[in-house]
N, C-alpha and C positions, 0 to 999 in steps of 0.2 A: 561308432564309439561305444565300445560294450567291457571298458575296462572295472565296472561295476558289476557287471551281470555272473551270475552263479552256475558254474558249470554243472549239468547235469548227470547224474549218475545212472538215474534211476526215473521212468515215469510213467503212470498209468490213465486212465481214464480221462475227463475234463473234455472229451468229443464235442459235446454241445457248447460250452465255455471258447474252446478253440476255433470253432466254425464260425463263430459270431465275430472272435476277436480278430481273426485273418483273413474272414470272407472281403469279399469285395462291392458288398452293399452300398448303394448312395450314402445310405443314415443308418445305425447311428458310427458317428466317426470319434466320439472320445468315448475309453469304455473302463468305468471304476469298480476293482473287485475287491471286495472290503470281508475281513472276514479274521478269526485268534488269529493268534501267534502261532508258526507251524502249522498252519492250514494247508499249504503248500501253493502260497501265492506268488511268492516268486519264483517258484518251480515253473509255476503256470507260467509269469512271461516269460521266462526262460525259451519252454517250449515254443511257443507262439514265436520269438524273434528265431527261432533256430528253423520254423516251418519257414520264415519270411526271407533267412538271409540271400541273396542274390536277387531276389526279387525286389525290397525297397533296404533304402538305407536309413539303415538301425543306430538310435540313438537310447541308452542305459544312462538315468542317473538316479545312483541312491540319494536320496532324501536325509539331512540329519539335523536334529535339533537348531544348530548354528548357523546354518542359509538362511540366506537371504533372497530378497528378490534379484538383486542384481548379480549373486555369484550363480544363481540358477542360467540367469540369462548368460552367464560369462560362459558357462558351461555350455551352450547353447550357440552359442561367439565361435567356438573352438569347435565344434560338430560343423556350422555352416562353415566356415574356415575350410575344413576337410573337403567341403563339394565344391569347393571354386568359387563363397561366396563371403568372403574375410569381412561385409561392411558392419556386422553386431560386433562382434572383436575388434573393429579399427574403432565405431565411436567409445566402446567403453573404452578402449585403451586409452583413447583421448580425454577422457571426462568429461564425454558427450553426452550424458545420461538422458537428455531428456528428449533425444532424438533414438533411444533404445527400441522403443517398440514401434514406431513407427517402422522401422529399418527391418526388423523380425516380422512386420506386418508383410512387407515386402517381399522380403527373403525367401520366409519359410515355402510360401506356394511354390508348387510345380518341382520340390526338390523327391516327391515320393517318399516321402519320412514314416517310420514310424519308430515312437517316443514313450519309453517307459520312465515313468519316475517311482519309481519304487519306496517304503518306506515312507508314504506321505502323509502316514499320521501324525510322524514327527516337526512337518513344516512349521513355521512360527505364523502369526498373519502377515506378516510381511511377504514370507517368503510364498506362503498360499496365492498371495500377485500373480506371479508367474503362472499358476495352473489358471489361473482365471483369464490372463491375458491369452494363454496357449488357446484356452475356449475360444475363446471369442475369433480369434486369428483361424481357428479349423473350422469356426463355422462357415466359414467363408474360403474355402481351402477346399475341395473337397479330394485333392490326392496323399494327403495326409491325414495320419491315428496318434491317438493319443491314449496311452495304458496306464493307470493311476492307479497304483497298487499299496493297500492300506489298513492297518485296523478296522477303520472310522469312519463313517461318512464326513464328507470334508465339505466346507460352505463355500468352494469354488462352482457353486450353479445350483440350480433350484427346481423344482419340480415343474416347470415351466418349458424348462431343456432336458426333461426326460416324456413330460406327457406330449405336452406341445409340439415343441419344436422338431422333438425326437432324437436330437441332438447325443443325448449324453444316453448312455446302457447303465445300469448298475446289477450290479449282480452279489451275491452275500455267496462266501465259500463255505461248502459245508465238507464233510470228510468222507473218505470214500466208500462205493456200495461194497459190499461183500463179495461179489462177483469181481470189483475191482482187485481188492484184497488177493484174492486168491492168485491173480497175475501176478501182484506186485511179493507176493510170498511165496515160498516152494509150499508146493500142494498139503506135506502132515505140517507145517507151520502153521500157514492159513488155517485147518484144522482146530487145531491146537488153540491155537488162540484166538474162534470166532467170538464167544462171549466178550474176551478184553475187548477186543476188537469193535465189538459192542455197545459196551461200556463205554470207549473212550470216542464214540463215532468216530472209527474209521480217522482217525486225527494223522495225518500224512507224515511228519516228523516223529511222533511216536513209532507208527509200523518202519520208516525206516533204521530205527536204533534198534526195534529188536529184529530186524532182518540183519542189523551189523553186531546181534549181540546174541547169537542162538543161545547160549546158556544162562541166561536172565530172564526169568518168569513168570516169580511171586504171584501170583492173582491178586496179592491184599496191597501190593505198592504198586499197584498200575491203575492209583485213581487220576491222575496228570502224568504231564511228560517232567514237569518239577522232580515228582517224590522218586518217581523212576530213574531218573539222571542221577539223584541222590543216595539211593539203595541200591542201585541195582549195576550200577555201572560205576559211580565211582571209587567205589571202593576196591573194584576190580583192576582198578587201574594200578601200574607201575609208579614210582614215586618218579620216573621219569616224565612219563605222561601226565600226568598231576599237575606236573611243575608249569611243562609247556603250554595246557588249558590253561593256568591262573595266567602266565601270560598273555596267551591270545585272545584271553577274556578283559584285557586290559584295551581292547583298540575298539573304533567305534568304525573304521574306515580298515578294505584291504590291507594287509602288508602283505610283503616279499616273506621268503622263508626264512632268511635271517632273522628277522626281525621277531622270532619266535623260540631265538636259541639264546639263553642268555648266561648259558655256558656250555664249556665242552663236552661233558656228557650227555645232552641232547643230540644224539644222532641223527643222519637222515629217517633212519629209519622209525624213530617216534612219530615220526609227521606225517609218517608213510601210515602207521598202524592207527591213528588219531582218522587220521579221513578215511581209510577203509571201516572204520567205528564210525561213521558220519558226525564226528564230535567236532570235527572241522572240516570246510567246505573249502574246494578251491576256486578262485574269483577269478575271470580274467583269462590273460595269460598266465600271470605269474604271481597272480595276488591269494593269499586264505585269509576268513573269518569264519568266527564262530555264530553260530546261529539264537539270535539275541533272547530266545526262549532257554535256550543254553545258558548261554554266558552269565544269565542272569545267577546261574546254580554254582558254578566255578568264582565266578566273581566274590562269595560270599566265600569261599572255603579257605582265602590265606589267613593264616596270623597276621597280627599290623606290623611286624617286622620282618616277614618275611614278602609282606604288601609292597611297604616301604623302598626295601632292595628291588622288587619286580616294576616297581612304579619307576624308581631312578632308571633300570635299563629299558623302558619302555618309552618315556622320553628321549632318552636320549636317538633311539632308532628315529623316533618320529620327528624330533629335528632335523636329521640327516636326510631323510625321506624326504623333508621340507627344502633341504637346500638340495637336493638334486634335481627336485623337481622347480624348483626356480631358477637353476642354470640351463634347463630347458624351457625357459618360461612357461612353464605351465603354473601359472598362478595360483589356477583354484585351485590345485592338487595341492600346492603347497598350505593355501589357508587353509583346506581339509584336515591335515596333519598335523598343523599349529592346534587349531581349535579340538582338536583331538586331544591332545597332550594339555590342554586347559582346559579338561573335563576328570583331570585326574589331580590329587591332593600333592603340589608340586610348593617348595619352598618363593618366599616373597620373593626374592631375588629369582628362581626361576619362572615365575609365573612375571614379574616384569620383560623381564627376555623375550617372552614367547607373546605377549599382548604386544607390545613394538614390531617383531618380527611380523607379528599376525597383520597388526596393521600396514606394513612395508606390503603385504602381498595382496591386500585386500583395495589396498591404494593403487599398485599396480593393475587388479583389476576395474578398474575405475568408479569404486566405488567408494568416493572421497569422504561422504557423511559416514561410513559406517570406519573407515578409516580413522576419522577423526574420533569418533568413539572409543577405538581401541588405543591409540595415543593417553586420553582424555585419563581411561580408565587406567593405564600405567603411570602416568600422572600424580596417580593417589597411593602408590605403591613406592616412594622413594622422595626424599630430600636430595639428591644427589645434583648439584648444579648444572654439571653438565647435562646429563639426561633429561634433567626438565628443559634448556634450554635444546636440544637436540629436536626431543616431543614439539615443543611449540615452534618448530620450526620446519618441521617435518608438516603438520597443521597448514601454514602459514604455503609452502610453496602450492599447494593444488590449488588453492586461491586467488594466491598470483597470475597463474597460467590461465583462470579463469576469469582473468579484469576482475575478478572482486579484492580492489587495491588495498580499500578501507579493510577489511576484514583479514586479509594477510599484514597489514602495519601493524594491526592488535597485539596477532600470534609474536610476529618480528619484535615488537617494542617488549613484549613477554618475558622471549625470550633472553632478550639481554638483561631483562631485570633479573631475573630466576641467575642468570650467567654470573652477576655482577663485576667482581674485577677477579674472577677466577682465570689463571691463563687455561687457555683451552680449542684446540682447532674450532672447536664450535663457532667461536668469535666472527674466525673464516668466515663461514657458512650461513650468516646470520649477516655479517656485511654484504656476502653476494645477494643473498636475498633481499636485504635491502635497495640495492643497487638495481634488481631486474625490476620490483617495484617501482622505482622511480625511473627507470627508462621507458613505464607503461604509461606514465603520467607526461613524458617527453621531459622530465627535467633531468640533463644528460648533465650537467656538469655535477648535481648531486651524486645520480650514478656511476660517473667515473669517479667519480668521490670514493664511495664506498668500494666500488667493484676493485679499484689499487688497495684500500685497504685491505682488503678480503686477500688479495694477491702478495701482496707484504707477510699474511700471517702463515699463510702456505708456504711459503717460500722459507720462513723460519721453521716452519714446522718440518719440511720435508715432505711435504702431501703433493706429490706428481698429480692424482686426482686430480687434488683442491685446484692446481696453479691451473691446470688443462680448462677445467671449467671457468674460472676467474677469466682468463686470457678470453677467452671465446668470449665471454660474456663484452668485456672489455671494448675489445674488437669489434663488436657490431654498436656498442655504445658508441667508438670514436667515428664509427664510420657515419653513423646518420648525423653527429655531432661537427662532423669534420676536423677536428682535433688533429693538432701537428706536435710534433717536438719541438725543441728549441733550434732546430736547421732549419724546421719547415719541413719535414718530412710526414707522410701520413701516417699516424700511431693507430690507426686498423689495421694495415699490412701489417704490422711489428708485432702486435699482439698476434694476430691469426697467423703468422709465422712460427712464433712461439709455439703458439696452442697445437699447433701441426707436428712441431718434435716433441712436444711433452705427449699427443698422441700415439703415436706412433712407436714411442717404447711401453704405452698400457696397451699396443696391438687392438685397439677397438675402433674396426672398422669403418660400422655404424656412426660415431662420432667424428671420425676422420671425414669421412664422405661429408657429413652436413658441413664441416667445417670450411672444406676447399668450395663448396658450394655456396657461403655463405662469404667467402673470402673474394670469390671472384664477382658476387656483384658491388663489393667494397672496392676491389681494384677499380672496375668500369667505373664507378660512380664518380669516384673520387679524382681518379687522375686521368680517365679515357684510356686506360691503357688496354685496349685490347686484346694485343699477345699474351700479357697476363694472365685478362680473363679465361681465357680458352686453355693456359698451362693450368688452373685450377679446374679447371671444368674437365680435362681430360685424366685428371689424375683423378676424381672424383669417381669419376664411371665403375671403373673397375670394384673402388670399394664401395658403390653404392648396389652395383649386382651382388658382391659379396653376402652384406649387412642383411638383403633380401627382401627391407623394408619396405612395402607401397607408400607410404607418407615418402620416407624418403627418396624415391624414385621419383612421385611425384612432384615435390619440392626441385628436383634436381631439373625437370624436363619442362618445368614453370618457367625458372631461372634461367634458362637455352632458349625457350622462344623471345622470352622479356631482352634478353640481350644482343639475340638474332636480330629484333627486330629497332633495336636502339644501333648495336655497333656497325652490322653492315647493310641494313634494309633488306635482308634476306628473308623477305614475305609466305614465301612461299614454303621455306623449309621453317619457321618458327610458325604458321600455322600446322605442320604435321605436327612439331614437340608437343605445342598446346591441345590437338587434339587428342593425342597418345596422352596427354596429363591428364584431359577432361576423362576421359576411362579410365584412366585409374581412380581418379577421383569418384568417377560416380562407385566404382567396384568397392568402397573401401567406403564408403557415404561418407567422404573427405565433404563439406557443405563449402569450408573456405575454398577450400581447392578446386573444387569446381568452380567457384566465381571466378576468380584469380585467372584459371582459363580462359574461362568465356570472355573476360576484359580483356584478354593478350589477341585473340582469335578476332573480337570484336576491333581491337587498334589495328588488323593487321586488312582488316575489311572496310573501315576508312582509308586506309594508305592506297588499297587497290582500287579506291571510287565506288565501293558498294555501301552506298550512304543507309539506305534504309535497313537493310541488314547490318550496319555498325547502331545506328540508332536502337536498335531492337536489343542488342545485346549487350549494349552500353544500359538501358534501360534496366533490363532487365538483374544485369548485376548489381546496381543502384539499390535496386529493391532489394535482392537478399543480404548485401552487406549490410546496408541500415548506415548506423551511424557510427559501427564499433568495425569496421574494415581494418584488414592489417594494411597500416599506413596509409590511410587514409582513402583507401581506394573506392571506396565507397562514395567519395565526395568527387574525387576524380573521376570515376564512373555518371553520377551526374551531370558534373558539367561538360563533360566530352557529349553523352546521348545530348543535353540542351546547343548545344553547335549543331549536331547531326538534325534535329529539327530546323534551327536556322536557315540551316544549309539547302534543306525544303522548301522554303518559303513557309513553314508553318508558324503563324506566330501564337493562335491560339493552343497549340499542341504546346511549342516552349513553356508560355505560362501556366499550362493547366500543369503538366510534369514537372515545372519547378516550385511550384505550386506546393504539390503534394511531398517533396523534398527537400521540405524547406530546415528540415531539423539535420540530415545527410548534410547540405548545402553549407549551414551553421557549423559544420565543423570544422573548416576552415576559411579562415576569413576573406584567403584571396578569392575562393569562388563566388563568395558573396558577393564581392565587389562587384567583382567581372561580371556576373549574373544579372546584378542590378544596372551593371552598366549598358547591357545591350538589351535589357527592360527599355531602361530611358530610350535609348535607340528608338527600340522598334513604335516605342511611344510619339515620338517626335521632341523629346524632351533632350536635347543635343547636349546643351551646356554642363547638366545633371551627368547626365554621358560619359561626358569625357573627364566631368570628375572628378568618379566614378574608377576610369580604368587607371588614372593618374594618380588615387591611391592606392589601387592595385599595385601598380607599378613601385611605391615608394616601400609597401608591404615586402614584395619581392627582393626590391634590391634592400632593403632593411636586414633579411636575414643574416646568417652568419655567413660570413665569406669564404670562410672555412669549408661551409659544406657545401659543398660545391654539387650536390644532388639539387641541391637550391635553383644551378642554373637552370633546369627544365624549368621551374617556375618562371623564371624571372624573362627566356625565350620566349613564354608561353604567355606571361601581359603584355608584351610589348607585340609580340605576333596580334593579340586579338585586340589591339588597339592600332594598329596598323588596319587591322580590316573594319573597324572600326571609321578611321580616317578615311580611305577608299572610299566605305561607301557613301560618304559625306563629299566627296569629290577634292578632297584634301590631298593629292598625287603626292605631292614633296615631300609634306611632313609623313605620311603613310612611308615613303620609301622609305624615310630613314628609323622609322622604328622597325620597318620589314628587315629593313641591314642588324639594326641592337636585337632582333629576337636571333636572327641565323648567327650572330656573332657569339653569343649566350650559346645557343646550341652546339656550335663547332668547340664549345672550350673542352666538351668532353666527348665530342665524335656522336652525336647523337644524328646519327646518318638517316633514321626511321620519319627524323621531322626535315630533317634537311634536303631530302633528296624529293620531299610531298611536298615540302613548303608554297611553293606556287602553284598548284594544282587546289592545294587545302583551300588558299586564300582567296584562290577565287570563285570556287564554289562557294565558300562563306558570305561573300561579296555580294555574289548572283543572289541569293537568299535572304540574304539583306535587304538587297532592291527590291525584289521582287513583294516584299511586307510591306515596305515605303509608299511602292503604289497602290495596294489595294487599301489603303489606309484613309 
């Protein structure tokens, strides 16, 4: 990735400088060349990645006042992305943040890198992070460099990692020798000019202006490369060329060559005659800037009304630049370009635009607090009801997705204030959000609540979007809810039907696929329909190769084995999906996703009798869910591994492991029961026992009848109170809860418990006994 790096024209000397930085020495492996403006330091890495390229793979990033720690990392995200290695760009996508550098810890080894960050005088301390983490991560690295090129010495490390350790090189640029001179200039120039030359030590951007300016010579104004830009060359210039510096002295970040012509008199050929002057460089493939010792002189030269008009067409380029580059997702390109264009004296109303925008792409790269700041600060820039209510809402959803419920209500409850009884799509958007809110907290009937209203205001508004999102939101509300119509028919399919044709004319793939994906574990759940399943699940495929997503591939190949192994007992091939899921998941540091796996993999290693290997991996997913699993899988992962020891005869292993997940265990009550119930069991405590699973039971069938996901529960107390009864020698009454759990199962085809059922329960049984006697 070298769409920052400066093409080179022209280079001489820096032998000893370049040997060190591209040699192949154990130590030292990060190297900071600190030195003026125009020294010719990013000449130097220039050189250096242009000795390196085919050899290791080149990462360029300019440095600019407005990074951060996390847009450096995003930038970073997008470079391992390139080598096959998407997991820093999938957690920050996700607003993983605080699994970023562990993941870059990971990553970065063994990819052969070497890393220039250019301009790092300008880093903020925030954004200084990142060199300090890069350290730390290369010091333990050793096929990876790291080039930090800067005015300044920077407090990313200490003399400790240059005496010590040996770690870090520093090196100060000075200008070149005479003898270099003479290469870098025809022989009577060099000449001509050794005293300047002199004078100004060999300064590398000076000699190459007057190597691009043979007729400029003064001896009395070559005391800087300032006064000389100012006397000597600018007034040489065309009022065409003129024009075009004040422009390109307006950007802090490459542009394109349009973006440098801000009328038709500007031909190719000014641009052409501007960089054969070295007055601008070309960046990239197809990017120019001006060289910030430069700019600084052109910058000063407009009038404020001829400022004024160059500023208006100078944002408006870098808007444009911003939305092309976030139709390709390239995020930070985009927030490069926002934060650009808000480094220039832009009206209130445009400087609102561009902090919301800034924030839309800085949120996208998952950097929700620094997001939330630029919201915050448009905020303070407008009374405008909607817009506030837009901000606080905007605020309010990365929160949500991140279960912080409380702190997205705030923004929510905000925004409607700010909103008041203004009509406004917002209202929408502001009910959905309400609504996914409270499907986090499981109160589905408030969430259908809101998620119809929200779909009501779309629907009057005409917002295809809006309804597309409502519907899908909807849909998985009613599904876990079990919500029917007034036929009895199930108002998930309706919704995710919907959502599907309101899809499908926005032609977005990506959300088509998750939808038919999310649609067909609604159909199984709900009504057992199988065929169903599978017509969403095939239709899915296509757009989900499409979309090119790994979350969503791996979502898709979760959902295949989960219902391989529920619809047809098809063992065998739903552990391939899950393992194919668990790789992606690890490729993308998906952390749910790989649990999620391992639980499907783990069910499918019980079914086939491999108890201690289900136990292990049932366990083990236990642990990384915690107590916050999607859907509770975390508490299910528990109490499945607590059978799998059972089923060992272990009863010390059971309590020690339910033991320590006892807060997992607490999050849902049935497991408690159930838990404690074969506690009492193995205790000798019978009557406690049973009840014990006989509240289980009244829990289960208590739920909503509606949701018929429920019956896995309610098969699943009465199964383990059947083996319960067994091993108490209670035959009869065992049978016929063994009949009420396969009856429970069959209402929705649940073929994965039905077809183990007597295998499961009498390993469970044997295990049971076998605690009994040694008791």
């Amino acid at each position: 990735m070298l769409s920052d790096e400066p093409q080179l024209t022209t280079f001489v000397g820096r032998r000893v400088e370049l040997d060190a930085i591209t040699g192949e020495s154990e130590k030292p492996r990060v190297f900071v060349i600190h030195g003026v403006a125009g020294i010719g330091k990013s000449s130097l890495g220039a050189k250096a990645t242009e000795l390196l390229r085919g050899k290791r793979n080149l990462f360029w990033r300019q440095v600019r006042r407005w990074d951060t720690h996390l847009s450096i990392l995003a930038s970073l995200g997008d470079f391992l992305a390139a080598l096959g290695k998407p997991g820093l760009r999938s957690v920050l996508a996700r607003s993983a943040v605080d699994r970023a550098a562990q993941v870059l810890r990971e990553d970065l080894p063994g990819t052969l890198s070497f890393l220039v960050m250019d301009d790092a005088h300008e880093a903020s301390p925030d954004a200084l992070a990142s060199l300090r983490l890069l350290k730390e991560i290369i010091a333990d690295t050793p096929d990876v460099r790291l080039l930090v090129l800067t005015r300044e010495t920077l407090p990313f490390y200490d003399r400790r990692d240059v005496v010590v350790r040996g770690l870090v090189h520093e090196t100060e640029l000075r200008g070149l020798q005479p003898e270099e001179v003479e290469v870098f200039l025809p022989p009577e120039r060099a000449r001509a000019t050794f005293d300047i030359v002199r004078q100004v030590g060999g300064h590398p951007l000076f000699l190459e202006l007057v190597r691009a300016s043979p007729d400029a010579l003064p001896a009395k104004a070559l005391r800087d490369v300032r006064r000389f830009v100012e006397e000597e060359i600018y007034r040489k210039l065309s009022d065409q060329e003129r024009r075009m510096m004040k422009v390109a002295a307006l950007y802090r970040v490459p542009v394109p060559h349009g973006a440098l012509v801000p009328d038709e008199t500007l031909k190719a050929d000014v641009l052409l005659s501007l960089t054969e002057r070295s007055l601008i460089r070309p960046v990239g493939e197809d990017g120019y800037e001006v060289h910030e010792a430069v700019r600084e002189v052109f910058a000063a030269m407009s009038t404020p009304g001829e400022r004024q008009v160059l500023v208006e067409f100078a944002v408006s380029q870098l808007r444009g630049l911003a939305a092309e580059s976030w139709a390709r997702e390239n995020f930070v390109g985009s927030a490069r370009y926002l934060a650009n264009a808000l480094q220039m004296p832009v009206s209130t109303a445009a400087r609102l635009s561009l902090l919301e925008s800034l924030g839309d792409a800085i949120e996208r790269m998952g950097d929700d607090e620094a997001a939330a700041t630029a919201y915050r600060e448009a905020m303070e820039l407008t009374e405008n009801r909607e817009v506030l209510a837009r901000l606080h809402r905007k605020i309010a959803d990365p929160s949500a997705t991140r279960g912080e419920f409380a702190n997205a209500t705030r923004e929510i409850d905000a925004g409607f204030m700010a909103l008041g009884d203004t009509p406004s799509v917002e209202r929408g958007w502001l009910h959905l959000a309400r609504s996914r809110v409270a499907h986090g907290y499981n109160q589905f009937e408030e969430a259908q609540r809101d998620g119809e209203a929200a779909l009501r205001i779309f629907q009057q508004i005409g917002d295809m979007s809006g309804q597309a999102d409502a519907c899908a939101e909807l849909g998985w509300i009613t599904g876990h809810s079990g919500a029917s119509d007034s036929q009895g028919l199930p108002l998930s399919e309706q919704y995710f039907t919907e959502a599907l044709r309101l899809v499908e004319a926005l032609a977005d793939a990506r959300l088509a696929g998750r939808l038919h994906v999310l649609a067909a574990e609604r159909a199984y759940f709900q009504t057992g329909d199988v065929a169903r399943l599978w017509q969403h699940l095939d239709a899915a495929e296509p757009l989900v190769r499409r979309a090119g997503d790994p979350i969503l591939s791996r979502q898709l190949l979760t959902t295949r084995a989960q219902l391989k192994f529920y619809s047809s007992a098809d063992f065998d091939s739903a552990i391939a999906d899950a393992t194919e899921a668990l790789g992606l998941a690890k490729q993308v540091r998906d952390s749910e996703g790989m649990s999620l796996a391992k639980y499907w993999l783990a069910q499918c290693s019980r079914a086939k009798g491999a108890i201690a290997e289900a136990r292990r991996g049932f366990a083990e997913v236990a642990k990384e869910l915690g107590v916050s699993g999607a859907r509770y899988y975390g508490s299910f992962a528990t109490g499945y591994a607590g059978e799998c020891f059972l089923m060992e005869g272990d009863a010390a292993g059971y309590r020690r492991f339910i033991a320590d997940r006892r807060e997992a265990v607490g999050e849902y009550h049935l497991w408690t029961v159930v838990l404690e119930g074969f506690n009492f069991l193995i205790g000798g405590r019978d009557a406690d026992a049973e009840s014990r699973f006989r509240e289980a039971i009244r829990f289960a069938e208590g739920q909503s009848a509606k949701a018929t996901l429920f019956k896995l529960d309610v098969g699943l107390v009465h199964f383990y109170y059947a083996a319960a009864l067994r091993t108490l020698g209670r035959e009869r009454e065992a049978s016929g809860e063994m009949d009420r759990a396969l009856e429970a199962w069959r209402a929705y085809n649940n073929q994965g418990f039905l077809v183990t059922a007597a295998s499961r329960v009498e390993r469970l049984v044997d295990g049971l006994r076998k605690i009994l006697k040694k008791r």
